[in-house]
C-alpha positions as CSV (number, residue, x, y, z in Angstrom):
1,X,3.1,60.8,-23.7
2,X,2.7,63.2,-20.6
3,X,6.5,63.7,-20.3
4,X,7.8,66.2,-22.9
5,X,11.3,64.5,-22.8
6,X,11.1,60.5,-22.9
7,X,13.7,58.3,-22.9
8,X,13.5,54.8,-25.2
9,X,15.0,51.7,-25.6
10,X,15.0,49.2,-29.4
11,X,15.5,45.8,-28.3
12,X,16.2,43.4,-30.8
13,X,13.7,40.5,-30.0
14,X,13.7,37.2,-30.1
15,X,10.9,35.7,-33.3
16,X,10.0,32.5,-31.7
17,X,9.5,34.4,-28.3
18,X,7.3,37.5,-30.4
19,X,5.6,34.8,-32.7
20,X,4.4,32.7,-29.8
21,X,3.0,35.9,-27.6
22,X,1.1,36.7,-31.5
23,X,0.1,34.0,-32.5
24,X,-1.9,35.7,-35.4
25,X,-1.2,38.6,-37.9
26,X,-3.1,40.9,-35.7
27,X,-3.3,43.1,-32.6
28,X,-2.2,41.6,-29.1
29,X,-2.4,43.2,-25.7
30,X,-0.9,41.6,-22.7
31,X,-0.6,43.0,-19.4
32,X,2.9,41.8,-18.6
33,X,5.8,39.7,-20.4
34,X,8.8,38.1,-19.1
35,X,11.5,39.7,-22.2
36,X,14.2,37.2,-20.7
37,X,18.2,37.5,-21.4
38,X,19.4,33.8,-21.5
39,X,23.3,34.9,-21.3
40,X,22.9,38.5,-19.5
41,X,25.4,39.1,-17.1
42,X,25.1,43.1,-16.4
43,X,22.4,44.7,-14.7
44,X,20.1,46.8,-17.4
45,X,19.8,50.4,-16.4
46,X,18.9,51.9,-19.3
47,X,14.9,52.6,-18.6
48,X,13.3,53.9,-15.4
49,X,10.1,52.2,-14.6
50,X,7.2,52.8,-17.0
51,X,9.8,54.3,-19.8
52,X,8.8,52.1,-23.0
53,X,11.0,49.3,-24.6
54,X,10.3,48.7,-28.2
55,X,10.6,44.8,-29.6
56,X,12.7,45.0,-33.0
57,X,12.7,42.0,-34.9
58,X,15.9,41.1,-36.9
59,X,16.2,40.8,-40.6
60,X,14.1,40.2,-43.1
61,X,12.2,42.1,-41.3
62,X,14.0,44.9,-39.8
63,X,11.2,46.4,-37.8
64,X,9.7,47.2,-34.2
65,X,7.1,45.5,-34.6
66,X,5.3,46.3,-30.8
67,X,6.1,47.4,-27.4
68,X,5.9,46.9,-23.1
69,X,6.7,49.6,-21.0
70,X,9.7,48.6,-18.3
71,X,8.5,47.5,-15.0
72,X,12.2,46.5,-13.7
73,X,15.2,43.8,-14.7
74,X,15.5,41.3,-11.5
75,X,17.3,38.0,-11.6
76,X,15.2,34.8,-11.0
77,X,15.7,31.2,-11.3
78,X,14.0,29.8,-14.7
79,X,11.7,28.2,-11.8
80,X,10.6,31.1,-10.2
81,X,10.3,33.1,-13.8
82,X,7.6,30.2,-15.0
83,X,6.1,30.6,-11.6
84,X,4.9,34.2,-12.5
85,X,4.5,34.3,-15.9
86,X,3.8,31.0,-16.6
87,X,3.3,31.1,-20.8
88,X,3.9,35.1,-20.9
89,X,7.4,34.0,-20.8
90,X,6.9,33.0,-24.6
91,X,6.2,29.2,-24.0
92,X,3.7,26.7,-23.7
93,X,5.0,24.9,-20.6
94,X,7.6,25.4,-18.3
95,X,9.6,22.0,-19.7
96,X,9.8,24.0,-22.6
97,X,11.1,27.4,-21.3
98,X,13.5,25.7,-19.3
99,X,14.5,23.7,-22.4
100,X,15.2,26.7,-24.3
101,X,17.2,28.6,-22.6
102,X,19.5,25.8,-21.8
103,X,19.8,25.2,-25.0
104,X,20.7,28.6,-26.3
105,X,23.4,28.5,-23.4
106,X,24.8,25.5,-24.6
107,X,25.3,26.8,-28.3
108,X,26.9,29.8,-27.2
109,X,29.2,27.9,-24.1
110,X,27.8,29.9,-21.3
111,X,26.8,28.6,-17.7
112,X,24.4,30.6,-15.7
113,X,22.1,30.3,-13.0
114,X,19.4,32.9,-12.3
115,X,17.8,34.8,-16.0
116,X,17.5,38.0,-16.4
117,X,14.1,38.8,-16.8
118,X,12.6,42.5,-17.8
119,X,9.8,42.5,-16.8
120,X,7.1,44.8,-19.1
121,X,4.0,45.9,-18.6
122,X,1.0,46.6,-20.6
123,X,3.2,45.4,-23.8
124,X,1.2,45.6,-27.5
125,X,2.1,43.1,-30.2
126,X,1.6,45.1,-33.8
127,X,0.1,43.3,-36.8
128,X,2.4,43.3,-39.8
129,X,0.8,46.1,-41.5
130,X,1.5,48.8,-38.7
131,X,5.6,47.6,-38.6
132,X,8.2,50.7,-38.3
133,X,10.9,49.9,-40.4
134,X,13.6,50.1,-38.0
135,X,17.3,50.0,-40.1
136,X,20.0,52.7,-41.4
137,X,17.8,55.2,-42.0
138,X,16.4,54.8,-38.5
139,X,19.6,55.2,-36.8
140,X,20.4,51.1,-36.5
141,X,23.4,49.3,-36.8
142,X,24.1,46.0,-37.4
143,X,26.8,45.7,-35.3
144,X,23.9,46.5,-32.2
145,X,23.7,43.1,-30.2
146,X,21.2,43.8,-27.7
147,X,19.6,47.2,-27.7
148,X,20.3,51.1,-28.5
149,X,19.1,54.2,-26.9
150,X,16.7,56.6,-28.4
151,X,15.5,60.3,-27.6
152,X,11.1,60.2,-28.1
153,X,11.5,63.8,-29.6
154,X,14.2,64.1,-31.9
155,X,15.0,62.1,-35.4
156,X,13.9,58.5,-35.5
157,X,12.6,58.4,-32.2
158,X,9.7,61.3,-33.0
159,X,8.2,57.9,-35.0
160,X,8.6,55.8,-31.7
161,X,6.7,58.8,-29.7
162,X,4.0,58.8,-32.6
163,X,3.5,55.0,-32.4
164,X,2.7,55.3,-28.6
165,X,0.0,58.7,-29.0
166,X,-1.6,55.9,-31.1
167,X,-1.5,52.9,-29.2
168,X,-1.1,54.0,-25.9
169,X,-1.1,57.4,-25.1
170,X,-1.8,57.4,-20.8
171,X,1.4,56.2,-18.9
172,X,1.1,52.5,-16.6
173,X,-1.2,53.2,-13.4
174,X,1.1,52.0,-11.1
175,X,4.3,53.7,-12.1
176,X,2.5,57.2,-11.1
177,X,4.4,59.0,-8.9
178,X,2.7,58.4,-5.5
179,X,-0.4,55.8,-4.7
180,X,-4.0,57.7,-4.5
181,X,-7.1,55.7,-3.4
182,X,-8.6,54.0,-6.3
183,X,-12.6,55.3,-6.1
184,X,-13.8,53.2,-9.3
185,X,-13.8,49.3,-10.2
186,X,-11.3,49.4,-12.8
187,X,-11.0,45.6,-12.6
188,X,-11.8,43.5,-16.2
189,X,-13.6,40.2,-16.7
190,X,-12.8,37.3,-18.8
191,X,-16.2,36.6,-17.8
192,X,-18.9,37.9,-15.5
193,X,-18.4,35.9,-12.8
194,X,-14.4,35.9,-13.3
195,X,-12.2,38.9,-12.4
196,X,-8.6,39.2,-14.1
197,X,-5.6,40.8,-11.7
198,X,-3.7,42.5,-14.4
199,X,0.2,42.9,-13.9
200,X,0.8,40.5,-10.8
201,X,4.0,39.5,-12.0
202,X,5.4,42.5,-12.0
203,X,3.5,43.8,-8.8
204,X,5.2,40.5,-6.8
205,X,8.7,41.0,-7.9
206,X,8.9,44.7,-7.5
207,X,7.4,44.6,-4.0
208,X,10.0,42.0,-3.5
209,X,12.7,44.1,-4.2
210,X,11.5,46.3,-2.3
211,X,10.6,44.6,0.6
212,X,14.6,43.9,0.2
213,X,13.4,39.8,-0.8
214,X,11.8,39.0,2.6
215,X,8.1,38.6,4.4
216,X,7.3,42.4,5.9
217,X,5.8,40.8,9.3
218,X,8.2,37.4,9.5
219,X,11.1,37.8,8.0
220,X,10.5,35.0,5.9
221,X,13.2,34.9,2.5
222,X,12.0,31.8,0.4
223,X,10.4,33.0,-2.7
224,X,8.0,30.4,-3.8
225,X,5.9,31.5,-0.4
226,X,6.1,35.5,-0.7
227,X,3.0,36.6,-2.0
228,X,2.1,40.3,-3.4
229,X,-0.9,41.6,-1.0
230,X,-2.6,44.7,-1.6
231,X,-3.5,47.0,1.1
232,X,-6.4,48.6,-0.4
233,X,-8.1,45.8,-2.7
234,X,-6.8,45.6,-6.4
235,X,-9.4,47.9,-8.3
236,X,-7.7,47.9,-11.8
237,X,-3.9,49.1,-12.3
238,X,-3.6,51.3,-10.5
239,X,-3.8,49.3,-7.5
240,X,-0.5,47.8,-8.2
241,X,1.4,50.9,-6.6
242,X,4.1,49.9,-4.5
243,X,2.8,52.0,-2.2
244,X,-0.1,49.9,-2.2
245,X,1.8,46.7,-1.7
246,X,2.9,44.6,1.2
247,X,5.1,41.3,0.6
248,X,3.5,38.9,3.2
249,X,4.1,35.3,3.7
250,X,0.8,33.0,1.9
251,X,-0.5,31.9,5.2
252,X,-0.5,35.7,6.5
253,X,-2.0,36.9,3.2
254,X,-4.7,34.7,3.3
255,X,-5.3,35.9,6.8
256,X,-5.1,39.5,6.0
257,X,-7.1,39.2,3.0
258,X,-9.6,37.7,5.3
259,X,-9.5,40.7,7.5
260,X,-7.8,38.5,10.5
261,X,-4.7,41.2,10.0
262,X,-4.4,44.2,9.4
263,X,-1.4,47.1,9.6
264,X,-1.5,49.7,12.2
265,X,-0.7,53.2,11.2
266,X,2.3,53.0,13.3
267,X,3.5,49.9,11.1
268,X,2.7,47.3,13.5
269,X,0.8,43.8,12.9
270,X,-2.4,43.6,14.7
271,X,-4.6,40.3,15.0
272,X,-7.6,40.1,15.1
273,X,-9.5,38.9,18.3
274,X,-11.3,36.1,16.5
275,X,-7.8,34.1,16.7
């Protein structure tokens, strides 16, 4: 990693969440999870954005067995959580998610509303073979509940740094320190005629945090109609910079995106004549 001295997080990870998102004993690269806490009730501050968290998996195995680099930790309802990840929140179907977590609530006698949701981005799911033990030796307790701190370049943790030089060694585009113009189509396709928006998830609910959960032209607070608009088109990842973000109501999205709006340089909304 660029930064000599990284900070790290071990999360111990829920199997049926892990086993669903890898399917099959090999490789998987997502663009963004959902790592949910059913019962969380303080807020996670352990990572800054694009500091890695690594996905333990409890005994038998004992092992990190992949990785997602921390976008941020905001509170949604389980609605609103399917609404943006839709199945990278481990399940099929939203019955299901919902299902799940009221379930595990139940068992353990806890009520909440909104789930805590860390959001990761560009998160890598290990086949078996390239597993770090992750026990004793490695620093672990059993007595660890939720996650443990490490240091990338001392002890254990030098395994951790090793594990990201070989899977992936740049840092997140848009957790760079300020936004530059993007000047090449970094955009994939699922097919040639299809273009997939990588990390929108995370792009919506960090603008909306930013944008302090409200439309930047209206004023407008309800969720479901807050969209994530870029102001230069998305290009790849690195067009999710906040700096490249404004949270717009849909209707004035669509109308920006259409070039009927734009932003002056003074931050005012300008409309377009042809209205």
């Amino acid at each position: 990693m660029s930064n000599p001295s990284f900070p790290a997080v071990v999360f111990n990870t829920d199997p049926r969440w892990f086993n669903f998102l890898r399917p099959a004993d090999e490789v998987v690269l997502l663009d963004e999870v959902n790592f949910w806490r059913p019962i969380a009730q303080d807020t996670f501050r352990a990572l800054r954005p694009g500091e890695p968290l690594f996905l333990r998996l409890k005994a038998p195995a004992a092992a990190v067995a992949g990785f997602g680099f921390f976008a941020l930790e905001h509170r949604l309802p389980i609605d609103a959580a399917w609404q943006l990840f839709e199945t990278k929140n481990g399940d099929p179907n939203g019955d299901r998610f919902e299902t799940r977590i009221h379930d595990y609530r139940e068992r353990v006698g806890r009520s909440e509303g909104k789930l805590s949701c860390l959001i990761l981005r560009d998160a890598v799911f290990l086949p078996r073979g390239e597993w770090l033990p992750w026990r004793l030796d490695e620093g672990w307790s059993p007595r660890v509940q939720s996650y443990k701190n490490y240091d990338l370049d001392i002890g254990a943790g030098a395994g951790l740094r090793r594990l990201l030089s070989a899977r992936q060694p740049e840092p997140v585009a848009d957790f760079r320190e300020s936004f530059s113009l993007v000047l090449a189509d970094e955009r994939t396709r699922s097919e040639a005629s299809l273009v997939r928006r990588g990390g929108q998830g995370a792009f919506r609910v960090r603008l909306y945090r930013a944008y302090g959960g409200q439309c930047a032209a209206t004023g407008e607070h309800a969720f479901p109609v807050l969209d994530a608009a870029h102001i230069q088109p998305y290009l790849g990842p690195a067009s999710n910079h906040l700096q490249n973000g404004l949270l717009l109501r849909t209707d004035l999205h669509r109308l920006y995106d259409a070039g009927y709006l734009t932003v002056t340089p003074d931050l005012r909304i300008k409309v377009s004549p042809r209205l």
